[in-house]
N, C-alpha and C positions, 0 to 999 in steps of 0.2 A: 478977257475971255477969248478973243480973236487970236490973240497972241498964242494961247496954252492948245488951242486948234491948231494954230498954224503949226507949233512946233510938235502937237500929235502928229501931224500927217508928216512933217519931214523926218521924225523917227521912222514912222513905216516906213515909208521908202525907203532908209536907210536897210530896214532888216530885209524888204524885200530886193532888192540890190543884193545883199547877201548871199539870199537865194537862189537867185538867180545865178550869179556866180560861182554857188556850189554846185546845181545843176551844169553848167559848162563846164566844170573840173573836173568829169569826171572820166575824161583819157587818160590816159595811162601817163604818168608827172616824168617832164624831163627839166630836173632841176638844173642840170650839168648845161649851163646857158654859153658851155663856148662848146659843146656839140651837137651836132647835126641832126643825127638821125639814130633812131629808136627801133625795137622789132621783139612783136610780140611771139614767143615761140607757139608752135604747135605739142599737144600733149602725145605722148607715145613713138613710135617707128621706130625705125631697123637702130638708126643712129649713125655717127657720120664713119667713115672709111679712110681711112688714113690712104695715099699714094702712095705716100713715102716712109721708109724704114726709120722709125722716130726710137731705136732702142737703145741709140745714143741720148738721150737726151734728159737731162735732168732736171726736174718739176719738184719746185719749193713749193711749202702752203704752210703760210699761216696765220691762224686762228686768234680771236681776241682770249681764249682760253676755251679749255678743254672742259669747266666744271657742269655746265650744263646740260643737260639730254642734246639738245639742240645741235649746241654745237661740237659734239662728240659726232654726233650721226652723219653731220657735215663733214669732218673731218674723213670719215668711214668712204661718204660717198666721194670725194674726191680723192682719195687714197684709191679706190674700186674702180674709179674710170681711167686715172692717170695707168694703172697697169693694164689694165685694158686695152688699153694703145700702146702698150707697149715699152711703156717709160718707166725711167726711174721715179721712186716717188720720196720724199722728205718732209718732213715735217717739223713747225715747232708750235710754240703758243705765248701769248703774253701776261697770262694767268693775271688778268683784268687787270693790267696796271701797263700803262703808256709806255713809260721807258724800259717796260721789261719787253714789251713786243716789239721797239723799234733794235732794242740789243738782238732780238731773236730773229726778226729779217735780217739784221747787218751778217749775224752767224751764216744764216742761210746762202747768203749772197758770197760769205769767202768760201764758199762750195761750192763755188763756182755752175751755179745752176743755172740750168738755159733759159727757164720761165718761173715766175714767181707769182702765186694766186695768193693773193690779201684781204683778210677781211677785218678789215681797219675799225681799231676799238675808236679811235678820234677820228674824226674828221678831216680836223688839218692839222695834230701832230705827227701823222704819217707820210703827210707832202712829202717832205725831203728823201724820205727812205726811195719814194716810187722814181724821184728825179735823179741819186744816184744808182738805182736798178739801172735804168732804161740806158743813163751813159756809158753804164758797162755793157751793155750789148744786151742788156736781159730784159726779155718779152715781159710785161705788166698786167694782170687783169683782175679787175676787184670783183669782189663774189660777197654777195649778201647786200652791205652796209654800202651807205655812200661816203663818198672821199668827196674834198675839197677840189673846184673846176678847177684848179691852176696844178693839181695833180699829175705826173705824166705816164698815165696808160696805153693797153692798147684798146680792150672794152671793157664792160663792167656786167655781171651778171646779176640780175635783182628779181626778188618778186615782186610780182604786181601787186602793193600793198594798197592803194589806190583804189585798184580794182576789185580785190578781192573786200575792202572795206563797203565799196558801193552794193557788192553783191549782198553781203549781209543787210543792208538796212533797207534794202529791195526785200530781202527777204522777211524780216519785219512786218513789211507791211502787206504782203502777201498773207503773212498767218493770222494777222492780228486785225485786218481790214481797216476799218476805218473809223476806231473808237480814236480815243486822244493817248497820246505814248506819254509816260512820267517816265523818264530815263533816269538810269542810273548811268554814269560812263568813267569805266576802271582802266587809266593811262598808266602808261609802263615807268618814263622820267623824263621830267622838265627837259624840252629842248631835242629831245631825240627825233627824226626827221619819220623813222619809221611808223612809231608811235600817231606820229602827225597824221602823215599819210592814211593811215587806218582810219583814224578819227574822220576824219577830216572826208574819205571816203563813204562810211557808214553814213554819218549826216549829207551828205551827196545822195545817195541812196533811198535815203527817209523822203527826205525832202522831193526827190523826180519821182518816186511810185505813188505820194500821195496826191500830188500834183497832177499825174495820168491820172490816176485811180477819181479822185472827187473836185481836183480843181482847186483844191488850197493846201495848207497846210495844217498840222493840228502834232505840235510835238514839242517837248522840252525836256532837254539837260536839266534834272533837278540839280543833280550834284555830278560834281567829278571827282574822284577819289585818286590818290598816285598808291599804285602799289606796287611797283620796284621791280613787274615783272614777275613776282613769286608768287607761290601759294599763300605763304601765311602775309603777303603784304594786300593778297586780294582779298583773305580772310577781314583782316582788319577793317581795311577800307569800306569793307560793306558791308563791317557790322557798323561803324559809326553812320554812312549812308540813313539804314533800315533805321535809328533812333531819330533822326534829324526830318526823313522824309519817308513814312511810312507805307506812303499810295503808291510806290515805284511797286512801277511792273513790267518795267525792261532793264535788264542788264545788258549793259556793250560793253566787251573789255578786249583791250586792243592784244593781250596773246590769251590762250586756253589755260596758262598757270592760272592767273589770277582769276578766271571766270572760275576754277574747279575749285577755286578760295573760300571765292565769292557763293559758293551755291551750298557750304558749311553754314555759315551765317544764315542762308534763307532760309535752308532745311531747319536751323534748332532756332526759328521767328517763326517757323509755322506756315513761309507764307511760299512753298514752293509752289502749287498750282495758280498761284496770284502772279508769278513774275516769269517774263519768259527769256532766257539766257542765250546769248550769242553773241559768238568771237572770233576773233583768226586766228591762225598758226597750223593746225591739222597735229597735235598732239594724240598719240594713240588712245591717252585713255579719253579724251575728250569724245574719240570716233566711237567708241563703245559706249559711253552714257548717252549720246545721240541716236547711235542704234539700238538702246534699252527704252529710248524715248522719255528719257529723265532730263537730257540738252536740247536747245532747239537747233543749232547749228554751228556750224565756224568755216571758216575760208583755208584753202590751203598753201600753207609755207613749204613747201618738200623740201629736205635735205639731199632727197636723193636728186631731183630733177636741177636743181641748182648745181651738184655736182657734178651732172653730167654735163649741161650746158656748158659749165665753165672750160672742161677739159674739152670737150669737143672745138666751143672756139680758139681755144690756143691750136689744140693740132691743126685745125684750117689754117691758122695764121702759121703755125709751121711749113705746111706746103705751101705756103705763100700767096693764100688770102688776104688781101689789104686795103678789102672795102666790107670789113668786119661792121657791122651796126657799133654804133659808140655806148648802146644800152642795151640788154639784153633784157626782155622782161620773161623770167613762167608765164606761163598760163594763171588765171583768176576763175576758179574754182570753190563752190561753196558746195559742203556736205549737211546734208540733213538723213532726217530716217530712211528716207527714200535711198540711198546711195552710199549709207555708213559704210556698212557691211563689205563692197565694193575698196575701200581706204584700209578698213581696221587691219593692221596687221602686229597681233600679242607678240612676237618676237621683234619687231620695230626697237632698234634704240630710242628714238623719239615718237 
């Protein structure tokens, strides 16, 4: 009996430990452990001003593929800012297959272009491409995804996935006070850093508003579901969920596809006022059932603000900035009813 006490109490401590841990992570994540320093941007202003006549200069981009809203819109927004300033602009895409983007950098790069913005389907099958960029004399900066630290850039542009996951499960527990949460939690794919990141933020979130708010804890992951990222994989997902655990009454899904999936299945269960849904990414139609008051929230991924960041820090490093932050983060932003209407925008590619 001594024994089965003794090792209750060193499991809590284990989960509390946890907690704890999750609680302290929830700054803004610099995975990239051989750089320095990080910066959170501000949302809005004029935007930066070139000095120099950059209309020589030619700007590659690309894309893990073009199929998605997402990353078409990204596409749109870095295409938008790169002529903005004044430059040339190029594009290609790796139409979600590895050696088809590392063949479509290498194109870009015999084109001899001054800066090249990547948003890397792998991790670390795209190292080599960034290391023969940079020896040819061509500026590096990653936008969206993260690359491998032995990568050689010159910053990297991200959203606050972290951040924006903390806001939501703060936000949680804001609406929901301080009954017990049955989570449902709908991941994008095994291994993917971003995906993490959200995760991994939300339960950060949960976890330090209940802790302010009453002093403990009171929440569980019933199930985790992978849905691919999609609509119909969040569909899936969360009809098998609703059969296996019927008392869920939070859904977390780390983008707005799969929540808008996920909330097919709840509507033909019956159990839409039983469960309350929220997610990141800032998908338009997600901002409209939010401001219909049918979604509870989601965090925002802008395509557009990433695109701007990104261009803006090459032109500084153009005129010869070179104490650039090594991480660029957006802004961590959640929308709810209160502020839909302020995002929604029906003409939005994403």
């Amino acid at each position: 009996m001594r024994r089965r006490k003794a090792n209750r109490r060193a499991w809590w401590r284990s989960i509390m430990g946890l907690l704890i841990g999750l609680v302290i992570a929830c700054a803004p994540p610099n995975d990239d452990s051989h750089k320095q320093n990080v910066a959170t941007t501000g949302s809005g202003g004029a935007g930066y001003k070139s000095k120099k006549d950059l209309s020589a200069i030619k700007v590659g981009y690309c894309s893990p593929s073009l199929n998605a809203p997402f990353y078409a819109a990204l596409n749109a927004a870095v295409k938008r800012n790169v002529e903005g300033m004044g430059m040339s602009f190029m594009s290609a895409e790796g139409q979600d297959d590895i050696s088809r983007q590392i063949a479509a950098v290498e194109d870009l790069m015999a084109k001899n272009i001054d800066v090249l913005i990547l948003n890397p389907l792998d991790q670390e099958a795209l190292v080599p491409v960034t290391k023969a960029a940079t020896k040819m004399g061509i500026a590096v900066f990653i936008l969206d995804s993260k690359i491998a630290p032995e990568a050689a850039y010159v910053s990297s542009v991200q959203a606050n996935n972290r951040g924006n996951g903390s806001l939501i499960g703060s936000w949680v527990v804001q609406t929901l006070g301080r009954q017990p949460l049955k989570i449902a939690l709908l991941s994008g794919a095994k291994g993917n850093p971003v995906g993490q990141e959200r995760r991994e933020g939300m339960m950060t979130g949960i976890a330090s508003a209940q802790l302010t708010k009453g002093g403990s804890t009171n929440f569980q992951v019933v199930a985790q579901g992978w849905g691919g990222w999609s609509n119909n994989g969040g569909l899936k997902a969360m009809e098998d969920i609703l059969v296996a655990h019927p008392d869920v009454n939070v859904l977390l899904a780390e983008n707005d596809a799969m929540a808008l999936g996920a909330m097919r299945a709840i509507n033909e269960a019956g159990k839409t006022a039983a469960i309350t849904i929220a997610a990141v990414d800032g998908q338009k139609e997600a901002y409209k059932l939010i401001s219909e008051g049918k979604m509870g929230s989601t965090a925002v991924n802008s395509p557009d603000e990433l695109g701007k960041y990104v261009v803006e820090a090459a032109a500084k490093y153009l005129n010869g900035d070179r104490q650039l932050p090594n991480v660029i983060y957006t802004p961590a932003v959640v929308v709810t009813k209160a502020n839909a209407e302020k995002y929604y925008n029906p003409n939005a590619l994403f």
